[in-house]
N, C-alpha and C positions, 0 to 999 in steps of 0.2 A: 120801448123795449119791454117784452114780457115775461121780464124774469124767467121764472123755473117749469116755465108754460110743457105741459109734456103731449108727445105728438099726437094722442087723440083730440088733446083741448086746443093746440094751436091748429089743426086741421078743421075742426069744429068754430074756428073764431078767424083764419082766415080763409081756409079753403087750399088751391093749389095754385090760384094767380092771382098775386097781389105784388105792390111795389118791390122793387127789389132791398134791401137791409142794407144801411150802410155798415161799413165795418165794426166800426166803433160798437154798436150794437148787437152785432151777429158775434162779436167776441164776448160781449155782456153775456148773451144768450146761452151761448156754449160750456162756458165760464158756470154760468147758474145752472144748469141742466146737472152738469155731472157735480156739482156739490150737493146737489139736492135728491142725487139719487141714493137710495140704501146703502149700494154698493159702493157708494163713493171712495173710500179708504182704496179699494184699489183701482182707481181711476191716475191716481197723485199719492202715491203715498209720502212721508213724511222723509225719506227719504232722495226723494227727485230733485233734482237740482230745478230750480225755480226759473229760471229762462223754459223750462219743456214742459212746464205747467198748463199754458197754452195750449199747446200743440197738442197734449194727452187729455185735455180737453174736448177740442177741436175733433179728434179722432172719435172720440168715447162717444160726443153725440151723433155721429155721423152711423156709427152701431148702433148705438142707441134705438136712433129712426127707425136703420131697418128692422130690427127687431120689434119694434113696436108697432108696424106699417105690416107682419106678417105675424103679431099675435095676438096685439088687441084690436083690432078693428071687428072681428065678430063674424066677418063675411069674407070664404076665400076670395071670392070670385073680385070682389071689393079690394081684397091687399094684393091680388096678381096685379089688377090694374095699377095701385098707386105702388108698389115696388117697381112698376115700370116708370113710372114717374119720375122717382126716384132717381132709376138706372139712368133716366134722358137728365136730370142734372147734375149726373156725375159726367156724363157723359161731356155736356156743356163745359163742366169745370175743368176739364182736362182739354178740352181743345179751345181753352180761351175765349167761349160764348157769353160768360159772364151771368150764370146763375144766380139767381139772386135772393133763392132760400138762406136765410142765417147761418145754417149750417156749412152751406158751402161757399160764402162768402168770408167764413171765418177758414173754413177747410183749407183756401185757397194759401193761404199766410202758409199755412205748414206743410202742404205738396213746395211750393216755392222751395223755402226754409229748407228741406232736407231732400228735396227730390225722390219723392214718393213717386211710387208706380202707381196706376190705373187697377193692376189686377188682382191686389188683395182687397180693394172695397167689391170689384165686380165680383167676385168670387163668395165672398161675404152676403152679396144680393141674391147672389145665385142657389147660393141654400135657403134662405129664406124662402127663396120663390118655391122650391123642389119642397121644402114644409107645408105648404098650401095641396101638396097633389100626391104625393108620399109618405107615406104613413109607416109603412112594414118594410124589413132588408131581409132579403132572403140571404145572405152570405155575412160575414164576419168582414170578409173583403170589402163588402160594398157598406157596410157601415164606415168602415175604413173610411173609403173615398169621402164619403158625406163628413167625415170632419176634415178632411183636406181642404174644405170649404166653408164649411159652417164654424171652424176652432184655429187650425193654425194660420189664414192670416192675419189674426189679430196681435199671435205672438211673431209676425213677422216686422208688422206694423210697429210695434214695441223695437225690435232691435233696430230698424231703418229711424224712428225718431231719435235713440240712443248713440245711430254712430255705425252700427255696424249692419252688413249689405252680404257678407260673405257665404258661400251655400252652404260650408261647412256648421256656421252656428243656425243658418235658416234650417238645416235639417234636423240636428237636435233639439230647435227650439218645436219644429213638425210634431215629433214626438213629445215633448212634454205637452204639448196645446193639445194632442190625440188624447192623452191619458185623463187630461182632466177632463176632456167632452165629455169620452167613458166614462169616468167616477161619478162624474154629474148625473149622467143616462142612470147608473146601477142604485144610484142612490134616489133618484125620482120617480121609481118605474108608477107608483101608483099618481104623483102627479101627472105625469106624462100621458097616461090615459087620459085623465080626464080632459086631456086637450086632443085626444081620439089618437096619439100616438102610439107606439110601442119600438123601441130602438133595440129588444134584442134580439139578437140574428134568429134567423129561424133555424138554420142550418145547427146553432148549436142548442137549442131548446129540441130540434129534433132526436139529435145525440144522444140525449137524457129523457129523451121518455115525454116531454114536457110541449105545451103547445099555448097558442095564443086563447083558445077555448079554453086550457086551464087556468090560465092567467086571470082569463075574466071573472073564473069559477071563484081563484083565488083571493083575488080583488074584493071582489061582494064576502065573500066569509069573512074574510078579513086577517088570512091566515094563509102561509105556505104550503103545500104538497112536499112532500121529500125528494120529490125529483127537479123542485126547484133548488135547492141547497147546490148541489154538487155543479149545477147548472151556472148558477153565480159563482161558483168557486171559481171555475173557467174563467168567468171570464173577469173577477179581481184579480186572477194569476196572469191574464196576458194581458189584463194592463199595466199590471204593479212593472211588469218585463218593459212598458213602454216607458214609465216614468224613472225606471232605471237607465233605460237607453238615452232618456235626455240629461240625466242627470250633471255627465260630465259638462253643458253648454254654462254652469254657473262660475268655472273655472278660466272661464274667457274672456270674461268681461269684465269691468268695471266693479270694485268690490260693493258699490252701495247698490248696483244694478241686480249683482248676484244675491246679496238679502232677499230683495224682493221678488228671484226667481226660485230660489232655494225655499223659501214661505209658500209659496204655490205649489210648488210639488212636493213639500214635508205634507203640506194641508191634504192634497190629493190624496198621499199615501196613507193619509191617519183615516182618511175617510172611508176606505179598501177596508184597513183595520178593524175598524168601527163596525165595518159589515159584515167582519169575520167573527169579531167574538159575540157577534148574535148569531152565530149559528146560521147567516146571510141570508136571514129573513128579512127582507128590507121591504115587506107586505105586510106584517103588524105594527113595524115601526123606522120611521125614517132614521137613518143615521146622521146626526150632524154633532159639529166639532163644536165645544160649547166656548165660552167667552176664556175660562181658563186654559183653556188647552189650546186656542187660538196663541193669548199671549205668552202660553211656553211657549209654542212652535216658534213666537217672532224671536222671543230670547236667545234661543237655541241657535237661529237663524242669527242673528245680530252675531253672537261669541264665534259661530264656523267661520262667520266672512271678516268682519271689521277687528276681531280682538286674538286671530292666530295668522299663523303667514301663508303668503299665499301659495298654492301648490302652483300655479303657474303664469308667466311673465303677461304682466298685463300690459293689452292693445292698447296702441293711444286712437284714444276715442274724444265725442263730445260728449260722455256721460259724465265725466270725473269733474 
């Protein structure tokens, strides 16, 4: 077993054909992946009931991959082909081929386990892939779409491990996974270049005056234009509109589920905030939510769900 091996090093140490993993192992593996990542805290949080520790495991690396197969390998050309790879053993896994990457030997236990679909990993893949060859959205629409694929299966993934399948919570859960994509995009814009990206629309940077030339302009100075401001204003206002649209999905679920969904979209919102009271320069300086302000949000989060009543009749689920 290779511990906390991550997918450049195990790609680098075993390649793409090699024995297949016994389970026991490919659980090790998965298991260590997501403790070992930064983000771990919200892979498992301290609230997950321990029987779906696994599975949120199992899942996390399976993202994981892809994400690391279309951002650090250094070469598009190089991650279209192994995100195909990819695709052919999810492929395998789902029609009973018997894959024999770690990943999807441990994956297998938890498609079984709760009867996962095929098409939030394929979908998952499939932005990835469109990362490699897509760079600019000319529409607000078609950023849309790209997190239809690149954010909300993840939070669908989330409710099918938890218990619930229904399209009423898959679609409020669409829009919170959409707002956080956004908060993420508005808050990285100068990251995101430097990985040759730019995620916002064109159509509304045209609105305001503002264009991808000035962004570069902006970038190198180190400092926004005025026609940037109002520009971001847009669009923390229509997403703040999407994280309020999901808002009510915490109200349906499982009260130790809802902590952990209500933290995610308090977080999102503070991050909007964060942008606004710099004047939504987010070209001199990144906004991010600091260690204290995190664990207000969890407090805050913990007293709405676990310590007042709930506004509504809660589904029997396998989260509780």
């Amino acid at each position: 077993m290779s511990g906390a091996l991550y997918p450049v090093e195990f790609l680098d140490r075993f390649g793409t054909e090699f024995a297949p993993w016994t389970l026991e192992d490919s659980l090790a593996y998965t298991r260590a992946l997501a403790r070992a990542h930064y983000e771990n805290f919200q892979v498992v949080s301290f609230l997950l009931p321990r029987r779906l520790h696994q599975d949120f495991y199992n899942v996390y690396s399976f993202c994981r991959w892809a994400d690391d197969l279309g951002d650090e390998i250094g070469d598009r050309a190089r991650s279209i082909e192994l995100l195909a790879w990819w695709r052919e053993n999810l492929e395998k896994t789902f029609a009973g081929d018997g894959a024999g990457h770690p990943v999807f030997v441990a994956l297998r236990t938890s498609i079984a386990r709760h009867s996962l679909e095929e098409k939030p990993f394929a979908d998952l893949i499939r932005a990835f892939v469109q990362d490699q060859t897509k760079t600019r959205f000319a529409t607000w629409e078609e950023l849309i779409d790209y997190c239809a694929y690149s954010a909300n299966p993840v939070g669908r993934l989330v409710l099918d491990l938890c218990g619930f399948s229904d399209e009423e919570r898959r679609r409020l859960s669409d829009a919170t996974c959409t707002a956080l994509q956004l908060a993420n995009f508005w808050q990285d814009v100068r990251r995101d270049w430097k990985k040759g990206r730019v995620y916002l629309p064109q159509d509304v940077m045209l609105r305001h005056g503002y264009s991808t030339e000035a962004l570069a302009e902006d970038l190198a100075s180190g400092r926004c234009r005025e026609e940037f401001r109002p520009m971001m204003a847009e669009l923390c206002d229509r997403t703040e509109a999407l994280f309020v649209q999901g808002l009510p999905l915490v109200d349906t679920v499982d009260a130790r589920l809802a902590v952990d969904l209500d933290l995610f979209s308090r977080g999102g919102l503070t991050v909007l905030e964060l942008i606004r009271r710099q004047d939504y320069d987010v070209i001199s300086h990144r906004p991010k939510v600091g260690k204290a302000a995190r664990m207000l949000l969890l407090i805050q989060a913990l007293r709405r769900r676990l310590f007042t009543p709930r506004r509504a009749t809660e589904a029997k689920t396998q989260y509780g």
